[in-house]
C-alpha positions in Angstrom: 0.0 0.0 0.0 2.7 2.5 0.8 4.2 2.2 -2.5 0.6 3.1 -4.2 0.7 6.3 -1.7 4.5 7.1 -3.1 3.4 6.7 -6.8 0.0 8.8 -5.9 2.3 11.9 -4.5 4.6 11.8 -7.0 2.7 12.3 -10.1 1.0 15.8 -9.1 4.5 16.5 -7.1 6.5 16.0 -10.6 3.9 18.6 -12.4 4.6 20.9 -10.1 8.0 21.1 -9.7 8.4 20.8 -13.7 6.4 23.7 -14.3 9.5 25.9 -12.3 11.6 24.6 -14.7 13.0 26.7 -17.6 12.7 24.8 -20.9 10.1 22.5 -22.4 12.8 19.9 -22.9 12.7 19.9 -18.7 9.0 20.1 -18.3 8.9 17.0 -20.3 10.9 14.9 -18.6 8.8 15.5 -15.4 5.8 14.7 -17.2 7.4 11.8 -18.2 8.3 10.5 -14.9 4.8 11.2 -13.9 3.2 8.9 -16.6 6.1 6.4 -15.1 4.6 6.9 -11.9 1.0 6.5 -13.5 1.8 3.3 -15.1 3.7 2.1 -11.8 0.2 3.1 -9.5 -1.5 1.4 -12.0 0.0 -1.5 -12.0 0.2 -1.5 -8.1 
């Protein structure tokens, strides 16, 4: 269960911290690691 609680906080915690970033190339990589996280939660 705790790791379904990790995945749930870090996809809306990856958004958010890759919207402060400066470039699009960075944004993207957050919003990829929070699809990883999806994936991960859903698999979970």
């Amino acid at each position: 269960m705790s790791q379904m609680n990790r995945c749930a906080v870090s996809i809306p915690s990856n958004i958010s911290e890759g919207t402060s970033k400066s470039s699009d190339k960075h944004f993207s990589n957050y919003l990829e690691h929070s699809l990883g996280s999806a994936f991960e939660w859903e698999t979970q």
